[in-house]
N, C-alpha and C positions, 0 to 999 in steps of 0.2 A: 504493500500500500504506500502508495506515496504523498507527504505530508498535505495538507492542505496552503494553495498557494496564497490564498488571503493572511494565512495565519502564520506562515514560513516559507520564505522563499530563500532557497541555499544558493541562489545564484544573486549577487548586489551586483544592480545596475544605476547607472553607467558603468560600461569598463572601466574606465577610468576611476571610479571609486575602490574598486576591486587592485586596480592596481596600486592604486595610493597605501592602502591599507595593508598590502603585501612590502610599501618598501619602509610603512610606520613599525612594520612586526620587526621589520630586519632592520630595525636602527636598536630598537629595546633589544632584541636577538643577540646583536653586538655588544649590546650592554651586560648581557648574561655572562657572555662568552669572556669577557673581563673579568666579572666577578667571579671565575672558576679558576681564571689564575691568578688569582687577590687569596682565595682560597687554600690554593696550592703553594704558594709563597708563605703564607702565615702559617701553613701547618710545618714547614720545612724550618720556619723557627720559633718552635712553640716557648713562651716566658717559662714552662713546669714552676709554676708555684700556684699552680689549682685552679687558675683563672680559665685555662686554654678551650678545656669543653665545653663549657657552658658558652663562649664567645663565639668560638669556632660554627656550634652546630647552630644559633638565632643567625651566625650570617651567612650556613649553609640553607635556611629557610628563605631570606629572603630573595636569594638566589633561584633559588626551587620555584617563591612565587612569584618571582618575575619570568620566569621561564614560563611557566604556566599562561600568564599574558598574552604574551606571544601568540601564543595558539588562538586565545581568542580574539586577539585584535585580525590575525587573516582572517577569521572568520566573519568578522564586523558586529562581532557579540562585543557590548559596551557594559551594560548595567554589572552581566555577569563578574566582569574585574571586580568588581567592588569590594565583595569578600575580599579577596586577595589586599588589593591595595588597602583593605584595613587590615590585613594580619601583617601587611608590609611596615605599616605606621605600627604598629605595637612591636613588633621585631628594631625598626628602629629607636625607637624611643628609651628600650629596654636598654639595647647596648649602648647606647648615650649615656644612659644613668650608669650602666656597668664601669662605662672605662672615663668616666669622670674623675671617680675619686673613690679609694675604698674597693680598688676594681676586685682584689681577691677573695674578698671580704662578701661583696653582692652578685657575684658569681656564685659562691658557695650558696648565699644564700637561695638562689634559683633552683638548684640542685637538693639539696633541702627539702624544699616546698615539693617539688619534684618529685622525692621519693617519698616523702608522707601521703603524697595523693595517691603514689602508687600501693603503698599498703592498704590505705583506705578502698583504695577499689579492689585488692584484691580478699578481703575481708568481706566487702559486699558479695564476692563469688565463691563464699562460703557457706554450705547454708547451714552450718550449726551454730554461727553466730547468729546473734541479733540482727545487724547489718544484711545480712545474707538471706534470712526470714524475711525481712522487710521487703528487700527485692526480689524475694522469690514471689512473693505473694503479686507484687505489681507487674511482675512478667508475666505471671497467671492472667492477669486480668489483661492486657493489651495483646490483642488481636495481633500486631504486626510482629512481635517478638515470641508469646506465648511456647510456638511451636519449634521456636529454634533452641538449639542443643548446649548448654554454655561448654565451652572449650574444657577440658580433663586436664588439669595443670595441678602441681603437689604445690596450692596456695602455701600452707605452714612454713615450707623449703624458701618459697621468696619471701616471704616475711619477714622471715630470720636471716636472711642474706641481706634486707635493705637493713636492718635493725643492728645490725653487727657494722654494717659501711658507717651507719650515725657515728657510731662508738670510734670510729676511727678518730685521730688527732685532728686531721684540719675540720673537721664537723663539728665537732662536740660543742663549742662554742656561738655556732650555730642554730645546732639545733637545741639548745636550753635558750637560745632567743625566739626559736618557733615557738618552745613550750610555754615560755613567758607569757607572749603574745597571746597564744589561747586560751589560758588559764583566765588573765586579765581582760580578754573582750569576749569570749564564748563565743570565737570562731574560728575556720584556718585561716591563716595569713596568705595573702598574695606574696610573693616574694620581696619584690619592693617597698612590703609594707616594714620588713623587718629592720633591728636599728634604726628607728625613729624616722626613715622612709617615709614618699608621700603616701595617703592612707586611698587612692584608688586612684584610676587610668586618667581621669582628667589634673589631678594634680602631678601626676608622671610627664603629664605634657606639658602642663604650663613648667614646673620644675627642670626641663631641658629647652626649653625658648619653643615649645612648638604647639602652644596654645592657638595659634591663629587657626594651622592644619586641622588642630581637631574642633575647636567651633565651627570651621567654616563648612568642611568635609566630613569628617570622620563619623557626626551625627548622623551625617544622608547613607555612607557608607553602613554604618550600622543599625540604619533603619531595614538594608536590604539583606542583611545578614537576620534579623529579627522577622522579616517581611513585616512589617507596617508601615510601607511606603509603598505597595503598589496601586496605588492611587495614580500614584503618578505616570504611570502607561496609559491614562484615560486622554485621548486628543478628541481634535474633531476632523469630519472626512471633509473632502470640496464640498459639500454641500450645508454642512455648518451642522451635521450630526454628531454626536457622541461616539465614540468610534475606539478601541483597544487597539494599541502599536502591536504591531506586529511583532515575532521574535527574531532574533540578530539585528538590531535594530542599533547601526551605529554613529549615531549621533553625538555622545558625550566619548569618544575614542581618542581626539585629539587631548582634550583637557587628559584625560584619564591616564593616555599614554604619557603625555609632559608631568602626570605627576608622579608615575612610578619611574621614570630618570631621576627626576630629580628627587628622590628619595632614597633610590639606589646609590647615585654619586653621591649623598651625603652618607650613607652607610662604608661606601669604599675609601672615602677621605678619613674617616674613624679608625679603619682596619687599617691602611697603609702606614698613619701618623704612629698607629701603635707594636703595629710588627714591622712591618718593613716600610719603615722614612729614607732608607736608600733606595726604593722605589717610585718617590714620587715626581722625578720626572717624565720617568716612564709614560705615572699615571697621565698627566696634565698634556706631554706630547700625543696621546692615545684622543684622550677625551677632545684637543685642541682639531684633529684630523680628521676623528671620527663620529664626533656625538652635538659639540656644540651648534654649527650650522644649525641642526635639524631640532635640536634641543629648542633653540631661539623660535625656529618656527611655530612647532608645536604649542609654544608658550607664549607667543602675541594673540591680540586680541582678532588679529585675520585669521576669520572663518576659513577653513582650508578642506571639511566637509559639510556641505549645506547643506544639511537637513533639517527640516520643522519639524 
């Protein structure tokens, strides 16, 4: 069966839009393609003093989701980034706060959080616990899960394997700050929140200078994440009716793409200053050759796809 063509049409016309959008993909594309040897660089000279993983794998994600872009900007899917470019801003923002100040200190601490959620969940795949009862009963009751099988894993064995890593020397201090933290507000801690930490994601942002990003965007981005924005697919036809956008519908691609550059180059100007500052003219000849041109265009206020 093939799609309905009011409601998706996989071919965007003019050509010309098609083509634009295939050479918007391959400018972010490029941009990937950097950040895999920013990647590669940084792991070749890791700081080992605790910091590396926790750094390493937020600026292996936002690599991941900018790769992921890609794909749908050839496809002239816009709205769909959205998620992405918010996991993008929160992957940024994180390592901001990481390697400001305290950098091995708030790494541990992500790592931490990290692994107490992961005991918490696997305590939930227990059912002789409490936690395990609870969700056994509400998988019962939901239709789309009920009948699925949970994974045969020796929960007790990871347990004790995250519980014994806590006990290790660079945690310890750590985690009696998690403990602290729960005991005195009766909840888990985001990770950030630990050591007197902002106490949630908009004061994470306004706390690294990037409060504007998230008033302006981040809201609309996590309104599509939440879906309580699809309001906003309502237009009108030529005729002045009511009318639902259609899907791949790429009209906010240009903003969207100029804003995952320019979030990604502020993530790679972080990683370079911090691992490798003998790289950065590499970086700046690369980005001067290959990115700024298109970067600028992207980022003026000339429409470059006209779509209502």
């Amino acid at each position: 069966m093939e799609a309905h063509k009011d409601v998706l049409c996989r071919e965007l016309e003019p050509k010309e839009y098609k083509d634009l959008l295939i050479q918007i993909a391959g400018i972010v594309e490029e941009c990937v393609n950097f950040g895999t040897h920013i990647l590669a660089w940084c792991s070749e000279k890791p700081k080992n003093d605790g910091s590396d993983l926790t750094i390493t794998l937020i600026f292996r994600h936002i690599i991941e989701s900018l790769d992921a872009i890609t794909v749908l900007i050839k496809h002239g899917c816009a709205d769909p980034t959205e998620p992405l470019l918010r996991s993008i801003f929160e992957a940024l923002i994180g390592l901001e706060y990481i390697l400001e100040k305290d950098t091995i200190q708030r790494a541990l601490s992500y790592e931490v959080v990290h692994v107490h959620r992961q005991i918490s969940l696997y305590k939930k795949l227990d059912p002789t616990t409490d936690q395990g009862k609870q969700i056994k009963k509400l998988l019962s009751n939901d239709s789309t899960v009920k009948n699925i099988a949970l994974p045969a894993i020796d929960k007790n064995k990871l347990i004790a394997n995250l519980e014994n890593m806590l006990k290790k020397t660079q945690y310890v201090s750590v985690d009696k700050e998690w403990q602290n933290y729960k005991k005195a507000n009766k909840e888990n801690p985001n990770w950030f929140f630990l050591f007197g930490g902002p106490r949630n994601i908009i004061d994470l942002a306004h706390y690294v200078n990037r409060g504007g990003l998230y008033e302006f965007l981040y809201r609309i981005w996590s309104q599509s994440v939440h879906v309580t924005g699809v309001i906003r697919n309502v237009t009108r036809d030529d005729s002045g009716n009511g009318a639902i956008i259609g899907l791949r519908n790429p009209k906010n691609i240009q903003v969207y793409s100029s804003l995952s550059l320019s979030m990604s180059i502020a993530a790679y100007t972080k990683m370079i200053k911090y691992y490798v500052p003998d790289k950065e003219k590499d970086f700046q000849e690369w980005y001067i050759k290959n990115i700024r041109e298109w970067y600028l265009h992207l980022s003026s206020t000339k429409r470059i796809i006209k779509i209502d």
